[in-house]
C-alpha positions in Angstrom: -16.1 0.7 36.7 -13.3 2.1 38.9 -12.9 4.8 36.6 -14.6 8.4 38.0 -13.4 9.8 34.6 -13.7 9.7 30.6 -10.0 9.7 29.3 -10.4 9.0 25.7 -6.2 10.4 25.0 -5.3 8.0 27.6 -7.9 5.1 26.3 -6.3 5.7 22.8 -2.9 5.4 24.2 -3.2 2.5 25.8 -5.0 0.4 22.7 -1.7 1.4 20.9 0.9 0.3 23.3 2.1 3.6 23.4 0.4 4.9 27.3 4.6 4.4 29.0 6.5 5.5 25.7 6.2 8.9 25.9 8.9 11.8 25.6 9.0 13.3 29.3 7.8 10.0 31.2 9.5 10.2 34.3 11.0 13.9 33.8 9.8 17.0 36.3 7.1 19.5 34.7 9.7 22.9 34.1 9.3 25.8 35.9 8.9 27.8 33.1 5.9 25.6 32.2 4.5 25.6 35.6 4.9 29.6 35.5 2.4 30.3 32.2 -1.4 29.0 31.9 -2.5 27.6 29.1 -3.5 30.7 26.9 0.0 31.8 27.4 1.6 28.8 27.1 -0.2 27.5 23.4 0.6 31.1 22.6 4.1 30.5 23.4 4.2 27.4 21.2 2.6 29.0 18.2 5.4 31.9 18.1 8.1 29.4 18.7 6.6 27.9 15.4 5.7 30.8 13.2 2.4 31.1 13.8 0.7 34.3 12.8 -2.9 35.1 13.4 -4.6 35.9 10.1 -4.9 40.0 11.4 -1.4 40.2 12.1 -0.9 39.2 8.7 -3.1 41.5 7.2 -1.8 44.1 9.7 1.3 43.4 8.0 -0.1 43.3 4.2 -2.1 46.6 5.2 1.3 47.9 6.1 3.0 47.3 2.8 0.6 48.8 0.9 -0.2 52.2 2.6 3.4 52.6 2.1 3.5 51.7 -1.4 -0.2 54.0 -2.1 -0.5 56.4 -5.0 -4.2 56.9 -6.0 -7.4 56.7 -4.8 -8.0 53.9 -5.8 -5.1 52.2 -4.0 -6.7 53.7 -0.7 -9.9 52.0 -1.8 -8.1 48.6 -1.9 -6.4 49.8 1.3 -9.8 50.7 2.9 -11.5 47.1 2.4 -8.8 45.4 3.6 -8.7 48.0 7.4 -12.4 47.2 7.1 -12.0 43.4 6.9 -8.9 43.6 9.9 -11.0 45.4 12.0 -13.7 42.4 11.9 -11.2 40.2 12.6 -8.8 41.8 15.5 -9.1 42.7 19.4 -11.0 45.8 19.6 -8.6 47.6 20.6 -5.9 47.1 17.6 -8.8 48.5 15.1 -7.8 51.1 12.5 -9.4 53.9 11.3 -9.7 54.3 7.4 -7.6 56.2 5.5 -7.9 59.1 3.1 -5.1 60.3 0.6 -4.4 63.2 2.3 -4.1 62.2 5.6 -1.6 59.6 3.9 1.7 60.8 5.7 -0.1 60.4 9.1 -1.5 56.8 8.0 2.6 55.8 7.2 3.5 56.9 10.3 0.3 55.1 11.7 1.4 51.7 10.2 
């Protein structure tokens, strides 16, 4: 075994005939590539393709409907779903909850 390594993509590759047809073969890594990690640079990907984590997206939905809220019980919907975003995003985009008549601070506030 002259291998020091387990390259399963490569190993794959290779069984289809496809390890030298590859776009990029033969091209220089960008320097805008070179410049990002990996975090940044998947994150960079997933914008360029729409990709919105499920708390932005609920973020956005929670938005919507504190600006659309009438009644209490609109706040309660409203409340469960600022509940549910708070499990789900970084600590420090949690929201407090909302009361109807702190609503014209909460508008401003989403």
């Amino acid at each position: 075994m002259d291998r020091k390594y387990n390259d399963l993509i490569g190993d794959i590759l290779e069984g289809a005939g496809e390890k030298d047809n590859f776009k990029g073969k033969g091209k220089p890594i960008s320097k805008e590539y070179l410049q990002m990690d990996t975090y940044q640079h998947f994150q960079k990907i997933a914008k360029d393709a729409g990709f919105l984590p499920p708390w932005l997206k609920l973020q956005k939905e929670i938005s919507q409907l504190v600006h659309s809220c009438k009644t209490e019980q609109d706040i309660k919907i409203i409340n469960e779903k600022i509940l549910k975003h708070n499990r789900v995003c970084p600590p420090p985009m949690q929201k407090n909850i909302i009361a109807l008549k702190s609503l014209e601070n909460a508008k401003k506030m989403w």
